[in-house]
C-alpha positions in Angstrom: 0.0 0.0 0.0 0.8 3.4 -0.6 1.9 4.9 2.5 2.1 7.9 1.0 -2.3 8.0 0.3 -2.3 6.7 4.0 -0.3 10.0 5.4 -2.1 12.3 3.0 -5.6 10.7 4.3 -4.8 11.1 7.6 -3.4 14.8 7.4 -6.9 14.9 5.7 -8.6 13.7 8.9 -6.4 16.2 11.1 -7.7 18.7 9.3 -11.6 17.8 9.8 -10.7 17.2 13.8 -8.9 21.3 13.8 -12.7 21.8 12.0 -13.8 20.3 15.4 -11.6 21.8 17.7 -12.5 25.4 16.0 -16.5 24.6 16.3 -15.8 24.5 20.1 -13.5 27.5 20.4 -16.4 29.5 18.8 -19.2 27.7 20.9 -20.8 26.3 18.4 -20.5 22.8 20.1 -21.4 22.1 23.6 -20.8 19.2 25.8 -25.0 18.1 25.0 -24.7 18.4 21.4 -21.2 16.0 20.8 -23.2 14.0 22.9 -26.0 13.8 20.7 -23.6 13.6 17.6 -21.5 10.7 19.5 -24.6 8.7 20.1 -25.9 9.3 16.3 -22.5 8.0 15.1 -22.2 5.3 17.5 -26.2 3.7 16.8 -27.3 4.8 13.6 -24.2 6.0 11.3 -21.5 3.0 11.9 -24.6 0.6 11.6 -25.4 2.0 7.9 -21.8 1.6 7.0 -21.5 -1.8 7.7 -24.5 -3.3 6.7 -23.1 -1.1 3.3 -20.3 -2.8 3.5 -22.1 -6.4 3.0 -24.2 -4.9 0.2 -21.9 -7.2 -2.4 -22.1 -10.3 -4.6 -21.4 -13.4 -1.9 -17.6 -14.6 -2.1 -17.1 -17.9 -0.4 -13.1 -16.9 -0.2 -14.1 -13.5 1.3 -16.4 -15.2 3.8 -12.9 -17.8 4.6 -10.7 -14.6 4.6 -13.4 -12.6 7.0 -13.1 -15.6 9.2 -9.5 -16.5 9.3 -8.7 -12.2 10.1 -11.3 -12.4 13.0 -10.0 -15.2 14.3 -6.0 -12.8 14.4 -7.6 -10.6 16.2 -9.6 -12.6 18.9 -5.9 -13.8 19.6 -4.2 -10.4 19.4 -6.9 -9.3 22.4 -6.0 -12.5 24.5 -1.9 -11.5 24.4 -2.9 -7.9 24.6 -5.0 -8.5 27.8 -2.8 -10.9 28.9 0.5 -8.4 28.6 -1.6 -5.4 30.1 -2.2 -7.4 33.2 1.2 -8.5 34.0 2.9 -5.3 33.5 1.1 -2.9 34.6 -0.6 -5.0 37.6 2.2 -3.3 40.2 0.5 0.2 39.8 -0.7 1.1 42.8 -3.0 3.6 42.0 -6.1 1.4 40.7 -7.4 4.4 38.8 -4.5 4.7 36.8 -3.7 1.3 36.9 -7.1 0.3 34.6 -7.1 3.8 32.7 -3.5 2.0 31.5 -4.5 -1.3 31.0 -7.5 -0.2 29.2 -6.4 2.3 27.2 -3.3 0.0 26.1 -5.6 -2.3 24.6 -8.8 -0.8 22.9 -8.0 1.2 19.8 -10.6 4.4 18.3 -11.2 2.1 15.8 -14.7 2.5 15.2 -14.9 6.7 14.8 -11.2 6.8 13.1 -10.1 3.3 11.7 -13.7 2.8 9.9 -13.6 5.9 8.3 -10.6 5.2 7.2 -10.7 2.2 5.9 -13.7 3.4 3.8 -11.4 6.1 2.7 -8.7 4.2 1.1 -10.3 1.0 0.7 -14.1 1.6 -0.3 -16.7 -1.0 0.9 -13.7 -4.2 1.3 -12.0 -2.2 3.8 -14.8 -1.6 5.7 -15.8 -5.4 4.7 -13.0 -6.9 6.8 -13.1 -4.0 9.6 -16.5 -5.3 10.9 -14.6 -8.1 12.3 -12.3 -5.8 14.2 -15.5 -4.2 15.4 -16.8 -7.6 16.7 -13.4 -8.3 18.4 -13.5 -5.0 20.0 -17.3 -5.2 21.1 -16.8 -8.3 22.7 -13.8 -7.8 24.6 -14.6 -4.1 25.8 -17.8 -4.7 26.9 -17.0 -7.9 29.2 -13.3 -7.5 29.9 -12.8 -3.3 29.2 -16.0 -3.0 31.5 -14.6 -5.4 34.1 -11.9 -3.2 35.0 -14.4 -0.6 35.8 -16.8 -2.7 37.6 -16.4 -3.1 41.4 -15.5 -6.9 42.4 -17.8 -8.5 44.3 -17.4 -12.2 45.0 -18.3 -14.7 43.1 -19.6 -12.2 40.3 -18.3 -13.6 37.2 -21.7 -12.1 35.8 -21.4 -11.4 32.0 -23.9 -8.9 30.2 -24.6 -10.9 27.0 -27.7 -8.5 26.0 -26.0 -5.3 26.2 -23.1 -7.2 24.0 -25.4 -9.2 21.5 -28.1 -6.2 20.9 -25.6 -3.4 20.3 -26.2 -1.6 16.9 -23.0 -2.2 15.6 -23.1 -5.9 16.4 -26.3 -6.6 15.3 -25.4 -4.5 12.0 -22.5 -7.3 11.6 -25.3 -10.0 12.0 -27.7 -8.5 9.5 -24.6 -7.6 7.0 -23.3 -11.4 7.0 -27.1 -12.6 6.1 -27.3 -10.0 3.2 -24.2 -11.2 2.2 -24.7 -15.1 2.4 -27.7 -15.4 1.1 -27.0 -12.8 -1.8 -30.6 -10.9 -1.3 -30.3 -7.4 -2.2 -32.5 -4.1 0.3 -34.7 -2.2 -2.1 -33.2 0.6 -3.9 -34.5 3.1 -1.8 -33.8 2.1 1.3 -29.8 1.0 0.1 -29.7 4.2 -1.1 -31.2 5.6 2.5 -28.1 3.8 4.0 -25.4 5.1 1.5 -26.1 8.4 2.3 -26.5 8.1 6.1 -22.8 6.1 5.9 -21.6 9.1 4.0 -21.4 11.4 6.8 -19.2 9.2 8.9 -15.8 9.9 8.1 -16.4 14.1 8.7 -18.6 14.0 11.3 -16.7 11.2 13.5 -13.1 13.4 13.1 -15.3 16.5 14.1 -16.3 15.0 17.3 -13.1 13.5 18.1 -11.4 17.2 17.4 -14.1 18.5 19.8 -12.7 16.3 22.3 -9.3 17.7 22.3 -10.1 21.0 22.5 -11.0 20.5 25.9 -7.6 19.3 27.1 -5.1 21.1 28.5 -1.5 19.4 28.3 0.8 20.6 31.6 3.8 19.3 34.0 0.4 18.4 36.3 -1.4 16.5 33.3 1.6 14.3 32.1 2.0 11.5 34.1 5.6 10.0 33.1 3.7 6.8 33.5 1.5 7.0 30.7 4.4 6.2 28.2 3.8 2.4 28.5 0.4 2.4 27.4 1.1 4.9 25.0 4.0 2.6 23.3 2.0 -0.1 23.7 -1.2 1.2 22.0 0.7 3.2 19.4 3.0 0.7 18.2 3.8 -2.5 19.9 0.4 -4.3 19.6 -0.4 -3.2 16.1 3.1 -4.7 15.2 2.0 -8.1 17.5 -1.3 -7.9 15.3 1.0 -7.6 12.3 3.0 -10.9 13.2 -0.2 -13.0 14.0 -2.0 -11.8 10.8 1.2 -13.1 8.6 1.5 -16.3 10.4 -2.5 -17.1 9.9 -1.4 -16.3 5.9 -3.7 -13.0 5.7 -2.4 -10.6 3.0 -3.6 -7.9 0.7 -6.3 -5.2 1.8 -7.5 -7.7 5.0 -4.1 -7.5 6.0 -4.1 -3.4 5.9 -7.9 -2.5 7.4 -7.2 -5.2 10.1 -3.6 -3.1 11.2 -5.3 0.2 10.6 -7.5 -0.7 13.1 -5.0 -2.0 15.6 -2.6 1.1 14.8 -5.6 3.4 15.9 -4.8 5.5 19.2 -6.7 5.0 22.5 -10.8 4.6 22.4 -12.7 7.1 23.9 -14.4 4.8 25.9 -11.5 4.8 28.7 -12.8 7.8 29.5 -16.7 7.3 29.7 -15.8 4.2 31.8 -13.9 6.6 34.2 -16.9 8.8 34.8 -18.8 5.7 34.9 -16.4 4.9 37.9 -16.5 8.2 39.5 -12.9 8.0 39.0 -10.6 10.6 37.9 -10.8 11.7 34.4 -7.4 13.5 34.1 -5.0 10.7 32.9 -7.9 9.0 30.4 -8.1 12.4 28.7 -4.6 13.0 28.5 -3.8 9.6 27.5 -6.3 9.2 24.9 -5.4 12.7 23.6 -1.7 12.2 23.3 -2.1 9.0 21.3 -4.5 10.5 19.0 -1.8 13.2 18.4 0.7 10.6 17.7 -1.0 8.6 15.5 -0.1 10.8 13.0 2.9 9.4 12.7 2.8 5.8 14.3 0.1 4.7 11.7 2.2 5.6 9.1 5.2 3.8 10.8 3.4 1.2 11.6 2.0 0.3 7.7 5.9 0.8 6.6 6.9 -2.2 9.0 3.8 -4.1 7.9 5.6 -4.2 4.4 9.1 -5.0 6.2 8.1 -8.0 8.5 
């Protein structure tokens, strides 16, 4: 792949967040309405896209390839979660301690590594990111949760609903079915759902940029400590994901969507599991906002070693 398209793209991106950061700066944004926006991306846009995505002539080989990349990355979580809980389980401060293990393992890759993937891949990029969407929906919402989530014993209690029935997963379902049995949605409504996915990439790097304009970088901000996660979630787990990919065989454009998505900075999701908590927001913002603004360059970095390993 060009890496080259994938810096330009990007840039691209930075440009619509500044869009974002500038519509807070004038007020035209406020905390209720990237709310709204987040929750309309989240349930009704990223649902369009991928059920888009499936909107194609059925491909037994695409179906084996879909299936041999999801199963990479249900083993990339296991050593990710794994790693994250033997190096950082010395922390002593258990706020910090799941804001890094957390934030060390789930990417952005629904509001940046979706869009994209549509961007320099079409509807096969997004195609082979839904299964880095399942792999992230089931993981963060039983393990990512779980580190929020006082202990109580004997609770080993699993929320299967909230999993199965979100939109994105259920999206996933309804996509595969389209695509298996090769039964095409009336015009109108496909064409309801093109348009609807159209907004994604520009609206998702608006909100994000809205995000950032609220933090403030300082000596009191930048824990030290926050390096490992950010070295981790920048560029040593996309390059794990890299090495699992190759030895399951996986090449071509499911190879590059899959590490886009890995090489996507920290979700936002550490920090609504912070609030959720009642812990302290501080490091999850400042985390998640430095790896954003590195991903500039460690996406990049990390496609030119995708080439090299």
């Amino acid at each position: 792949m060009d890496i080259a398209q994938l810096s330009n793209q990007i840039i691209l991106m930075f440009i619509l967040m500044a869009v974002g950061l500038l519509t807070n700066k004038l007020g035209f944004m406020h905390g209720q309405t990237a709310t709204d926006l987040t929750n309309i991306l989240l349930y009704i846009v990223s649902p369009c896209l991928i059920v888009n995505a499936f909107e194609q002539r059925f491909s037994t080989s695409r179906l084996q390839a879909l299936a041999i990349v999801m199963l990479g990355i249900l083993l990339t979580y296991a050593v990710m979660v794994v790693t994250t809980n033997l190096v950082f389980k010395r922390v002593a401060d258990a706020n910090l301690q799941r804001i890094m293990r957390f934030g060390s393992v789930y990417s952005n890759a629904g509001f940046m590594g979706v869009p994209l993937a549509s961007a320099l891949f079409d509807s096969t990029g997004v195609f082979f990111a839904v299964a880095s969407l399942a792999g992230f929906n089931l993981f963060c919402w039983t393990h990512g949760i779980a580190l929020f989530t006082p202990k109580r014993p004997g609770d080993h209690h699993i929320n299967w609903r909230q999993i199965l029935l979100n939109p994105n997963i259920v999206a996933i379902v309804v996509g595969l079915a389209i695509f298996v049995s090769g039964v095409h949605l009336p015009s109108l409504l496909n064409q309801t759902i093109t348009y609807v996915s159209s907004i994604n990439t520009p609206l998702s790097m608006i909100v994000i940029g809205n995000s950032l304009a609220a933090v403030k970088l300082n000596r009191r901000t930048l824990d030290q400590r926050l390096l490992w996660p950010l070295l981790l979630r920048n560029l040593l787990f996309p390059i794990i994901n890299i090495l699992i990919l190759k030895a399951f065989g996986v090449s071509g454009i499911p190879l590059y969507t899959t590490v886009l998505m890995a090489a996507c900075p920290v979700a936002g999701n550490v920090v609504l599991f912070t609030l959720k908590d009642h812990g302290d927001t501080n490091p999850a913002v400042t985390l998640m906002s430095l790896s954003t603004i590195l991903c500039m360059a460690t996406i990049p970095l990390v496609f030119a070693l995708s080439n090299f390993i």
